[in-house]
C-alpha positions as CSV (number, residue, x, y, z in Angstrom):
1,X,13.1,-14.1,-1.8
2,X,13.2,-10.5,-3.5
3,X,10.7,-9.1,-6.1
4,X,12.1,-9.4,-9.8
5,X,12.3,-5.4,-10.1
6,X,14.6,-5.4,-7.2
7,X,18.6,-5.0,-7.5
8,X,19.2,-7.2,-5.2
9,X,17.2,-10.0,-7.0
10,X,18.8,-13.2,-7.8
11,X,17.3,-16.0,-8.8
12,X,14.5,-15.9,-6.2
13,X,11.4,-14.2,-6.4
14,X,9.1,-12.6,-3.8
15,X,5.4,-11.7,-3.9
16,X,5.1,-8.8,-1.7
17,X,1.7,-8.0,-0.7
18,X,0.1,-4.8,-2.4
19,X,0.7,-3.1,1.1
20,X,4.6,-3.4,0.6
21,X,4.6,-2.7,-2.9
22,X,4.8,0.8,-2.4
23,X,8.0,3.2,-3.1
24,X,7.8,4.4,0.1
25,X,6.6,2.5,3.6
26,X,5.5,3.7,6.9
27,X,7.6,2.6,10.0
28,X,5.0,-1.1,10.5
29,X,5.2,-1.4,6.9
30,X,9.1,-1.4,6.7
31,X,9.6,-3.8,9.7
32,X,7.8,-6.1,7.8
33,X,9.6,-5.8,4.6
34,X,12.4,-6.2,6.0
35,X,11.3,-9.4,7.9
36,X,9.8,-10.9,4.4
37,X,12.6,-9.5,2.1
38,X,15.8,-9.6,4.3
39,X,14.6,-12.1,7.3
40,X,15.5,-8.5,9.7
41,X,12.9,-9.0,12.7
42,X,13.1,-5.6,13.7
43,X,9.7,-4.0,15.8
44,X,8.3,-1.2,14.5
45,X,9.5,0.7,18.0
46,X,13.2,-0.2,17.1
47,X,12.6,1.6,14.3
48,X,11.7,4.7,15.8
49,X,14.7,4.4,18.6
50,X,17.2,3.9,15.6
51,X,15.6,7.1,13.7
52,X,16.5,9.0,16.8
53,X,19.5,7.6,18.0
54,X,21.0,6.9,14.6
55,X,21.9,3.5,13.0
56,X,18.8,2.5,11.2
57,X,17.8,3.3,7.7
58,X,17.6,6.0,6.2
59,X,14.0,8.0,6.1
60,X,12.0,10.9,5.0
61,X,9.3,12.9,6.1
62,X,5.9,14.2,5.4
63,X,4.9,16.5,8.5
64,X,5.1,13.7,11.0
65,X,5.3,10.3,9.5
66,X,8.6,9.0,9.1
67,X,8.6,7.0,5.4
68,X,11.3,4.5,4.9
69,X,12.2,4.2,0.5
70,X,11.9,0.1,-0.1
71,X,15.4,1.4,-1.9
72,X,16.6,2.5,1.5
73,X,15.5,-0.2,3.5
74,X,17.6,-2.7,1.0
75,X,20.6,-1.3,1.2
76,X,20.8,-1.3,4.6
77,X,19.8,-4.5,5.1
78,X,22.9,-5.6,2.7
79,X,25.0,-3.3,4.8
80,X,24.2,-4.4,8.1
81,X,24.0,-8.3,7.0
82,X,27.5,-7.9,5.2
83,X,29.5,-10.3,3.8
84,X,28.8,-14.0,3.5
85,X,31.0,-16.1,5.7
86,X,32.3,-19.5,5.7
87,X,34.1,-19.5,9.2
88,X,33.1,-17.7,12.3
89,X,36.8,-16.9,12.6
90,X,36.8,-14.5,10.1
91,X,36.5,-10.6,10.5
């Protein structure tokens, strides 16, 4: 389920919990956004081995924490779920 305010909301709605209400989340936060708003089980420390190897979502910065925009974390999640399917034949 996905928070009205959201663009990828649909006719489900998710209460987030204050802690994940936030514009921007820190690496613990974001793993569990994305396991409550996209069912991605992802550990915090895959996070931080997909910020330096590449493939994860996109971040920013402040000195040394790594913040992940809820905006960011959505579209990857869409990206890297991708289409709905009806066959596992299809490509």
């Amino acid at each position: 389920m996905i928070e009205q305010n959201n663009p990828l909301a649909g006719s489900e709605v998710l209460t987030l919990p204050p802690a994940l209400r936030k514009p921007r989340l820190r690496r613990d936060e974001a793993s569990q956004y994305l396991e409550l708003a996209h069912g991605i089980s992802l550990a915090p420390s895959t996070l931080a081995t997909m910020a330096t190897r590449g493939g994860g979502p996109a971040f920013q910065k402040i000195n040394r924490t790594p913040l992940y925009p809820r905006t960011s974390l959505d579209e990857w999640a869409v990206e890297k779920l991708g289409d709905l399917r009806t066959s596992t034949s299809e490509e």
